[in-house]
N, C-alpha and C positions, 0 to 999 in steps of 0.2 A: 669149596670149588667155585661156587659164584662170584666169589670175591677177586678171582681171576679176571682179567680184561679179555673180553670176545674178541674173537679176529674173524676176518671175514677173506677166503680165499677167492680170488676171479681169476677166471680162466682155469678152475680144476682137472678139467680133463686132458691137461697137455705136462708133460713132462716134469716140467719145474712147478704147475700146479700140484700135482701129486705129491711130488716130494714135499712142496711146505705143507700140506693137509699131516703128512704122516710126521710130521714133524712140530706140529702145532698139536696133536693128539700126543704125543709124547713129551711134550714139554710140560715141566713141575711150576710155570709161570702165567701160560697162557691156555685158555681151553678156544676150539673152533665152535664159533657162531653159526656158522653160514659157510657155504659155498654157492660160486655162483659159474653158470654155463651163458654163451647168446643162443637167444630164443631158437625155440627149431633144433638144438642138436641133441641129439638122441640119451643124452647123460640128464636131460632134464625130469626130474619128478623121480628120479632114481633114488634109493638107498644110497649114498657116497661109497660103505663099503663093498657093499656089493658090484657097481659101478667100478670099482679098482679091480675088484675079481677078491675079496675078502668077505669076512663076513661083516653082517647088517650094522651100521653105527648109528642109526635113527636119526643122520642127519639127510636131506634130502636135499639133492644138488635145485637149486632155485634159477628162474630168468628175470628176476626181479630184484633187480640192485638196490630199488630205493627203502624198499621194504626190509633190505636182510642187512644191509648199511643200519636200520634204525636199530636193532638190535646188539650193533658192537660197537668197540669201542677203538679198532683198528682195521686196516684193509691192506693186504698185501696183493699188489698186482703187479704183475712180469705177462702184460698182454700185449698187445699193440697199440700204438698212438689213438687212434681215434677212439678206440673202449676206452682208456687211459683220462682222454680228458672230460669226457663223460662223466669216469668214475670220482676224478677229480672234484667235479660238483658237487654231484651225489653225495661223498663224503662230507665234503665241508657243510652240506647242509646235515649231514647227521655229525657235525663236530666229531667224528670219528677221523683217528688220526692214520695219515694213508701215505702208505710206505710204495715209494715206486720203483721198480727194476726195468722198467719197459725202457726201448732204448729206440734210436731214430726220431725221438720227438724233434720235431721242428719251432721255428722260432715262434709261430703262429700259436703251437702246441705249448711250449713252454711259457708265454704268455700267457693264456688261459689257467697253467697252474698257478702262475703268480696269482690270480685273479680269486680261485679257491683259494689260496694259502692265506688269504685276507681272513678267515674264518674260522680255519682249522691248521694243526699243524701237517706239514706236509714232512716226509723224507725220502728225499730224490737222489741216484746216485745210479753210473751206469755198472760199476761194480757193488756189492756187496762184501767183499773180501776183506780179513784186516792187513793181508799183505799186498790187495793191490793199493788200501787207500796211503798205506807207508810208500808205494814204492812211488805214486803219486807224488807225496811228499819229497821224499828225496830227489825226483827227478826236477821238480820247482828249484828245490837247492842247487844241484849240480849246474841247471840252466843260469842260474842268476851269478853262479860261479864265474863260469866260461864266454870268453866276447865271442861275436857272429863270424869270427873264424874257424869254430865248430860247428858243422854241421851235424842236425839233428834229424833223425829216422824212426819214424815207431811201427813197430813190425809185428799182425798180430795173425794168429792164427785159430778155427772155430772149427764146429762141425759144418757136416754140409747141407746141415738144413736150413741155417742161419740165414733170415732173409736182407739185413741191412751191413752195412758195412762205407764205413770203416767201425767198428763196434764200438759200442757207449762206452767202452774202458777207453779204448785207445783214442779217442774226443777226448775223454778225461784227461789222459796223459797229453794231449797236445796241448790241452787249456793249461794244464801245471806246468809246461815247459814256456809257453807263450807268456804267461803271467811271470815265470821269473825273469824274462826277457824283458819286461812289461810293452811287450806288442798284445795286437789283439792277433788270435788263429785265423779269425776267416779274412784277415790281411795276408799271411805267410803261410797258408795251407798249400801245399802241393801233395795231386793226388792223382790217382792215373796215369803214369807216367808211361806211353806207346809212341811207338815209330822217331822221327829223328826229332828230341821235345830242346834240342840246345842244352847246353852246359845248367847245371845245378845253379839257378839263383841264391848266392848269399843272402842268408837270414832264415830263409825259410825252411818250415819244418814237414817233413815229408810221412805221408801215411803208406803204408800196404800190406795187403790183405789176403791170406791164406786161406782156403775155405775145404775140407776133407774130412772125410770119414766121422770119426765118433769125438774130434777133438775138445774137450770140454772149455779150453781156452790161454792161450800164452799170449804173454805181452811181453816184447822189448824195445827198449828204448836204448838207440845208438846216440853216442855222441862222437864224431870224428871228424880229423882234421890230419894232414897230410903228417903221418911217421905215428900216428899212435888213435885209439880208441879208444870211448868207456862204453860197455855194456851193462846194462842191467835189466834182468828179465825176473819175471814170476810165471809160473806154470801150475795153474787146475788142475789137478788128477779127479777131483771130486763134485759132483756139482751141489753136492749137500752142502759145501760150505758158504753157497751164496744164500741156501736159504736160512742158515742161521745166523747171517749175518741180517737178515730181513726181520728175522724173528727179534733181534738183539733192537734193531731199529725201534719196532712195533710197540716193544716195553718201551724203547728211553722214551718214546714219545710223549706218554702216556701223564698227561698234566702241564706238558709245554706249551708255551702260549702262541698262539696261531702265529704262521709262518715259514718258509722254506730254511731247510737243512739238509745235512748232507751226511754220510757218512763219516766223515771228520769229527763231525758234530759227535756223533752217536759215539765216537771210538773216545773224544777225547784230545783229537791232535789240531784243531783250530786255535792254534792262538795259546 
């Protein structure tokens, strides 16, 4: 059992923290190290299981990242930006390899990962999925297919807890459509579009954003141009599968040589 690689969960006591804790306790590949809570919230010094509403698993949710980091040899976090680049450090100073799902990161933000990834390996992706990072892929193809007489549209939809938006997938999918384009997105991003905004500017790729009920997450990507369209979507039913797509991360990592990766990376469709 010890020959397993440790993983270390942040942010346990939220949704998609649970789910990867019960999912790292049931994996034949990896055992959980540590979990970690921010200081003050009441899951700290708790039993984990007990903490979930189970029984006892002797690991006790911790507020000390740098400590419980020294102990593994991976860190899955789906927090928020500013824990994120924190944890970023942290890892890299415990050359544990750190698997990121948090989304909204900023350039400032994603700067600072580059900065940890000098040390340790990083893997960063706003999905998890191995169907969104194909549809990723395909949608870079189809874009580098069709001239800027196609208009492009990425239409995505979440639950309505969801605080950032336009969501890390649908980023994703704009940079894959921009890149087959070989424009840059934050040249040809349109977004928001309210009250009288003028006719659709040629080239550019448009985002919007559904926010309801319990939606676990759909992404499409329109391609259209006057007498015909292409669509192609993927749809979430589960959200278990973004954490074994984490989990999947967490191993490839596991002996890589410091530096940013990506889901691609981990699946195999880079190149």
């Amino acid at each position: 059992m010890t020959d397993k690689p440790g993983v270390v969960i942040t942010g346990v006591s939220g949704r998609m923290g649970q789910m990867l804790a019960r999912e790292v306790l049931a994996s034949k590949d990896l055992r959980l190290a540590g979990v970690l809570e921010r200081e003050g919230h009441d899951w700290v010094g708790r039993d984990l299981g007990e903490a979930m509403g189970g029984v006892a698993l002797g690991i006790i949710v911790s507020d000390d990242a740098l400590d419980t980091f020294a102990k593994a040899q991976a860190v899955i976090d789906f927090t928020a930006p500013a824990a994120t680049v924190e944890f970023a450090d942290l890892a890299a100073q415990a050359r544990a390899v750190h698997v990121i799902g948090t989304t909204g990161l900023s350039d400032e933000d994603l700067q600072r990962i580059h900065l940890a990834s000098r040390h340790a390996a990083i893997v960063r992706a706003g999905n998890m999925s191995l169907g969104v990072n194909l549809l990723t892929q395909v949608t870079k193809q189809v874009a580098a297919a069709l001239d800027m007489d196609w208009d492009i549209e990425i239409v995505e939809a979440h639950h309505h807890h969801k605080v950032d938006a336009p969501s890390g997938t649908a980023l994703m999918l704009g940079e894959a459509a921009a890149e087959g384009r070989g424009v840059k997105l934050d040249e040809v991003s349109d977004r928001g579009r309210d009250g009288i905004t003028g006719a659709r500017k040629r080239g550019d790729i448009g985002f919007h954003a559904i926010r309801g009920g319990d939606v676990v997450g759909e992404h499409e990507v329109i391609f259209a141009q006057p007498g015909e369209r292409i669509m192609i979507k993927h749809i979430a039913s589960d959200r278990a599968l973004f954490a074994r797509g984490a989990l999947k991360a967490a191993l490839w990592g596991q002996g890589k040589a410091p530096g940013e990766y990506d889901m691609l990376d981990v699946l195999g469709l880079n190149g």
